[in-house]
C-alpha positions as CSV (number, residue, x, y, z in Angstrom):
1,X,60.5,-53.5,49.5
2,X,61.2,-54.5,45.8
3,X,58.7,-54.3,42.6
4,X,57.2,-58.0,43.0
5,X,56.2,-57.4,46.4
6,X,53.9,-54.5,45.8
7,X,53.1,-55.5,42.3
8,X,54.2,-52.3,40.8
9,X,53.9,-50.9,37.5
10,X,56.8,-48.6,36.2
11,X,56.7,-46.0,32.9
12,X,53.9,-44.5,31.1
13,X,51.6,-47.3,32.8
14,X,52.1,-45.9,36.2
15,X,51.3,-42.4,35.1
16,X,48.0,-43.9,33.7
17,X,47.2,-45.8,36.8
18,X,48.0,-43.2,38.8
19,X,45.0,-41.1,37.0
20,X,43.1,-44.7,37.1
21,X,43.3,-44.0,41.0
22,X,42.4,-40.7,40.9
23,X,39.1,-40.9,38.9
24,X,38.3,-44.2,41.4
25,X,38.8,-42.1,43.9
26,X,37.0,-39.2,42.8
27,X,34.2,-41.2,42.0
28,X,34.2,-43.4,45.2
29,X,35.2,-40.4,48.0
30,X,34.2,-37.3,45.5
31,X,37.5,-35.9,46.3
32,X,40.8,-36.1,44.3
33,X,44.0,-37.1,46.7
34,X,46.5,-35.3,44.9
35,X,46.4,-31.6,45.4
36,X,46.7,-28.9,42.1
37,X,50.4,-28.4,43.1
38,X,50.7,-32.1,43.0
39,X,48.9,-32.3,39.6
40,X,50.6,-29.8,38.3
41,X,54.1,-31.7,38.7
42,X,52.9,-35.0,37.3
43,X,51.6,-33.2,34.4
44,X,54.4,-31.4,33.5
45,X,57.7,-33.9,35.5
46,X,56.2,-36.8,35.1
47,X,57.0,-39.7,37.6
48,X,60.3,-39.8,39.2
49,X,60.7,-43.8,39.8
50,X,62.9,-43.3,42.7
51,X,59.9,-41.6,44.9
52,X,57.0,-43.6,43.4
53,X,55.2,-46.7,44.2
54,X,52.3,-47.4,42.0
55,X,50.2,-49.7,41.6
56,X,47.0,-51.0,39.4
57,X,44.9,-50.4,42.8
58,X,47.3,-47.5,44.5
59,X,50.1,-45.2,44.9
60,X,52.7,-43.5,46.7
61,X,54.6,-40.5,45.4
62,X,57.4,-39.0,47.4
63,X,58.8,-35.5,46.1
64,X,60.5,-32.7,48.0
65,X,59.1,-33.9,51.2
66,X,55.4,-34.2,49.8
67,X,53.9,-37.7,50.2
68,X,50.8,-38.3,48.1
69,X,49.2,-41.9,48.6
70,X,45.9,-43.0,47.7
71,X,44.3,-46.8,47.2
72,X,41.4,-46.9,45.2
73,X,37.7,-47.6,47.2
74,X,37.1,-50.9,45.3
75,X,40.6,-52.0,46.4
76,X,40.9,-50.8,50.2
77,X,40.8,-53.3,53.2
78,X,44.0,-55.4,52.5
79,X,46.7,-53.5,53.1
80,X,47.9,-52.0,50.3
81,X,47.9,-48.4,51.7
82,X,50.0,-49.6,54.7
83,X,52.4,-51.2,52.3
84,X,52.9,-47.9,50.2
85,X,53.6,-46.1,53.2
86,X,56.1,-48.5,54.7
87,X,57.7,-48.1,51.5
88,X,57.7,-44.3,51.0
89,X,58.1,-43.5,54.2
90,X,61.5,-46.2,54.3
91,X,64.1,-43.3,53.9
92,X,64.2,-40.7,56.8
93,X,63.7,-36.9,56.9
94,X,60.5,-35.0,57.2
95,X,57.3,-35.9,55.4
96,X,54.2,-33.8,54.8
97,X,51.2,-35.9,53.7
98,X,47.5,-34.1,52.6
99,X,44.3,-36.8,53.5
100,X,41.5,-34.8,51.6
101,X,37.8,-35.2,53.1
102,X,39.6,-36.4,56.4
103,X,38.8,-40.1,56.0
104,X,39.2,-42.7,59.0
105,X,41.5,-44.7,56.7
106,X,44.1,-41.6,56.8
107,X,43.6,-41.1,60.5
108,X,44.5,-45.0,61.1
109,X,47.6,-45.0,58.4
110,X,48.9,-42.0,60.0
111,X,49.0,-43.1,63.6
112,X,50.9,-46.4,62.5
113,X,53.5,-44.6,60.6
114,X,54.2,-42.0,63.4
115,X,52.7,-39.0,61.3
116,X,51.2,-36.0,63.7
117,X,48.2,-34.3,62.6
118,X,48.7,-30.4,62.1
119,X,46.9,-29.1,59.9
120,X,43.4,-28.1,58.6
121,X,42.0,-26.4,55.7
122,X,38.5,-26.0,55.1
123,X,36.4,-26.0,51.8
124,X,33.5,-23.4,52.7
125,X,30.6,-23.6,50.4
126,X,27.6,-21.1,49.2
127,X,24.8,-21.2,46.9
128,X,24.1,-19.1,44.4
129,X,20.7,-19.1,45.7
130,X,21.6,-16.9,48.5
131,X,21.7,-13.5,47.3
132,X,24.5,-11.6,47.2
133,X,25.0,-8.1,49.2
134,X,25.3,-4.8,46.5
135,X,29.0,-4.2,45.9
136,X,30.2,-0.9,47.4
137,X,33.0,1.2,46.2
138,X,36.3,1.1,48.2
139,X,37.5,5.0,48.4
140,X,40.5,5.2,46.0
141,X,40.5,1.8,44.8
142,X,39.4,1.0,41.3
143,X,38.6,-3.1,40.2
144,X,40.0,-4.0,37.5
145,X,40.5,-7.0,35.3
146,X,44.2,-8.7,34.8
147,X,45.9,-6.9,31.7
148,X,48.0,-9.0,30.8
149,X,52.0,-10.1,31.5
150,X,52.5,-6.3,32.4
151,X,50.8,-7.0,36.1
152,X,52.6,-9.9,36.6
153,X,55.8,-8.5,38.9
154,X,53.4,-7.0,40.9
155,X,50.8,-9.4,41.2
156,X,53.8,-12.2,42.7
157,X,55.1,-9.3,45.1
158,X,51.8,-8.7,46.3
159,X,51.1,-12.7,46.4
160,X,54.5,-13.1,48.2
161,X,53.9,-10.3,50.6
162,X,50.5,-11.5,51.4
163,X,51.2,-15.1,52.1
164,X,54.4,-14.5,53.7
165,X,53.7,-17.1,56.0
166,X,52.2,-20.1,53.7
167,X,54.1,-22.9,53.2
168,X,52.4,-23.5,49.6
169,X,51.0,-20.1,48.3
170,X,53.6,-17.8,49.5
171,X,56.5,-19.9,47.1
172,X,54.5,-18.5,44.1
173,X,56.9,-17.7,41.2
174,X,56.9,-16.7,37.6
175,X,56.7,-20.2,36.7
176,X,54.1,-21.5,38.9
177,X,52.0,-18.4,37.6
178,X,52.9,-19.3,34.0
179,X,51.7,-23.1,34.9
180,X,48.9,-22.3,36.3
181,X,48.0,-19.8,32.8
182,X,48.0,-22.2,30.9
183,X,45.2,-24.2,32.6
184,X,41.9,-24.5,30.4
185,X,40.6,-22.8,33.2
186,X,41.9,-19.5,33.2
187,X,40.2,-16.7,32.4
188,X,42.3,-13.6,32.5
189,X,38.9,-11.2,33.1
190,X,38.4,-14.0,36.2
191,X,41.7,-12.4,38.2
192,X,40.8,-9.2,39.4
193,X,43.1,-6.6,40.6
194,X,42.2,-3.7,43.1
195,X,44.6,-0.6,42.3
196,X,45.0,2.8,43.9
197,X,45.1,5.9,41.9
198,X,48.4,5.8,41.1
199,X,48.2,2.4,39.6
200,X,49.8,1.0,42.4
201,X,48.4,-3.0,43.3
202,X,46.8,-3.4,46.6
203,X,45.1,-6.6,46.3
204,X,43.7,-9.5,44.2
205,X,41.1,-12.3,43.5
206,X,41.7,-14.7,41.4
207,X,38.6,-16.8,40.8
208,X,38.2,-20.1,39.0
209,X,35.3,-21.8,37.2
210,X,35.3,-25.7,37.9
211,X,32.5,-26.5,34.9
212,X,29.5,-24.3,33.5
213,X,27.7,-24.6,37.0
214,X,30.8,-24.3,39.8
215,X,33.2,-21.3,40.8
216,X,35.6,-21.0,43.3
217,X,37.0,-18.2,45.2
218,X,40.9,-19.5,43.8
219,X,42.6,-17.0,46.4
220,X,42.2,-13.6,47.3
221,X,45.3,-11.8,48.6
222,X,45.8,-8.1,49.9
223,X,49.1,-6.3,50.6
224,X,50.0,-5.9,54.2
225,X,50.2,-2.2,53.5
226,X,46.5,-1.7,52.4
227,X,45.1,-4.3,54.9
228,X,42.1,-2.9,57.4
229,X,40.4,-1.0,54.7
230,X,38.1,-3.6,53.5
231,X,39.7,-4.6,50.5
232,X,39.5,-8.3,50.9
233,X,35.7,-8.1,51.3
234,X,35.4,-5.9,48.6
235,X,37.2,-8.1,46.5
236,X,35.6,-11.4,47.2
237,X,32.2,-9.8,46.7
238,X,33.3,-8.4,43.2
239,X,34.7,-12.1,42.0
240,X,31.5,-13.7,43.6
241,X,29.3,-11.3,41.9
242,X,31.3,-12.4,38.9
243,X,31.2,-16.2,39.4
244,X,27.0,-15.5,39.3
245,X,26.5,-13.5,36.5
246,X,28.7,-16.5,34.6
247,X,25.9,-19.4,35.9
248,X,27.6,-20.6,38.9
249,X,25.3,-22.2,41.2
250,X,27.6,-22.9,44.0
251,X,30.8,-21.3,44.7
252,X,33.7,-23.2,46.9
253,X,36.7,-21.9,48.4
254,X,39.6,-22.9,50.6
255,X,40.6,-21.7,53.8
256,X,42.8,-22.3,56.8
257,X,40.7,-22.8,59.2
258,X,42.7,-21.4,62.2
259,X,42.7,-17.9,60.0
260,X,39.7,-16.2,61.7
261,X,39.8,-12.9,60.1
262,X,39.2,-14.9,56.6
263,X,36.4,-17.1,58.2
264,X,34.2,-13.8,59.4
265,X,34.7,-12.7,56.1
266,X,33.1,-15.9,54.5
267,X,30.8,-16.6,57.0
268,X,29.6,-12.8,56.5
269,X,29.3,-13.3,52.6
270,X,27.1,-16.5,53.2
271,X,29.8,-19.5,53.2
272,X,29.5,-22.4,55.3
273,X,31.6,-25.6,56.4
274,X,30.4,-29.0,57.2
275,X,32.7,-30.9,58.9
276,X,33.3,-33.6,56.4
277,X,34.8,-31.2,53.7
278,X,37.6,-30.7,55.8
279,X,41.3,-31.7,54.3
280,X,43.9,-32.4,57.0
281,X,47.3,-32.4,56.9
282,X,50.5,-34.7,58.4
283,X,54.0,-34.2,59.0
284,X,56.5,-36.5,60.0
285,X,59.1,-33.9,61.5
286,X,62.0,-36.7,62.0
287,X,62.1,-40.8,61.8
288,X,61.1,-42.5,65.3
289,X,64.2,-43.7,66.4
290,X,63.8,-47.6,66.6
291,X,64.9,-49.3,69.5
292,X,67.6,-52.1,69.1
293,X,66.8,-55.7,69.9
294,X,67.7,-56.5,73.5
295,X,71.0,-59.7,73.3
């Protein structure tokens, strides 16, 4: 599918479309279709115009076997998302494809391109209005705030031990942790570390403040060797109580929402789910094998 046919836009005007798109869809769906890893990359690699389609109204982006494809609301109903996709999705090999808020248009798209649905993550939500339970001390384990480039080895070790399994979090490195640093988010007394007496790091939570009003449990992650104490409890009850003393009024976080362990720990800390802030996730695996023309 060349330029003409899709209308595309190449250069800095496609990275400026491409946030066009976003705010649309913000605005129109109140969710943003390209993930913080995603965001992350166009902010600091730009556009690589042999994976990207885009669009004044839409775009695909294809990158190390992420697909991120949005249309804006105004401009849905005539077939531009199914042309971005037949053109992203044009060169085999696996394909992994986020539709966040699980909107009918995905479901629909994803069955006509042969994408399976197999994943779920869950944005959880409390107000600030509930009250929070009294933190308790955690025998042996002091919480303290991140000090600095000093905690960073062990902070990733602990990330990557943690997360072992994740196909996103678990890939952590220096770099990633640099990026995400320099956000004008971060707030270095906002990652807190639980440590034994020797020093030694047994868990984390890294919190996040969206605005002056919303917080958001960012992850919280606890060594397999100190799990079963109630560390991760402890340390989602400290960052909440910090999110509220800073003004949030609701706190969101993100969760898997096969990981039941994590869930009882939310749900006991006052988070609920409703079923449309759910973001699902699709894979191609391989490329339908097409059949060839009988004569």
């Amino acid at each position: 599918m060349v330029a003409a046919e899709l209308g595309l836009v190449i250069g800095d005007a496609a990275v400026d479309a491409v946030l066009d798109v976003r705010r649309r869809c913000v605005a129109g769906d109140g969710n943003d279709p390209v993930d913080e890893a995603g965001h992350l990359r166009l902010k600091h690699d730009g556009l690589d115009p042999a994976g990207s389609w885009v669009t004044a109204d839409g775009f695909a982006i294809r990158r190390d076997g992420q697909l991120d494809l949005a249309v804006a609301p105004d401009a849905r109903g005539h077939g531009l998302g199914g042309r971005l996709a037949a053109a992203a999705l044009a060169e085999p090999g696996p394909v992994a494809a986020w539709s966040h808020g699980d909107h009918p248009a995905a479901r629909a798209l994803a069955r006509r391109t042969g994408l399976e649905r197999v994943r779920e993550l869950w944005v959880m939500r409390r107000s600030s209005d509930v009250p929070l339970p009294e933190q308790a001390p955690v025998p042996g384990v002091t919480i303290r705030p991140y000090a600095g480039a000093a905690d960073d080895a062990a902070l990733l070790a602990v990330n990557a031990a943690a997360f072992a399994d994740h196909p996103e979090q678990g890939a952590l490195d220096q770099a990633g942790l640099s990026e995400r640093m320099r956000e004008p988010w971060f707030d270095p007394s906002g990652l807190l570390l639980a440590v034994d007496a020797t020093g030694d790091l047994l868990g984390f939570h890294w919190t996040k403040r969206h605005d002056e009003h919303r917080g958001e449990v960012y992850v919280v992650g606890i060594a397999p060797a100190a799990q079963g104490r109630g560390l991760g409890r402890a340390l989602t009850l400290a960052g909440l109580h910090l999110l509220v003393s800073r003004g949030a009024r609701e706190i969101v976080l993100y969760v898997e929402s096969d990981n039941d362990p994590a869930l009882r720990v939310y749900r006991g800390l006052g988070f609920e789910h409703a079923s449309a802030d759910t973001h699902v996730q699709y894979r191609r695996m391989s490329t339908p094998v097409t059949e060839a023309p009988a004569g």
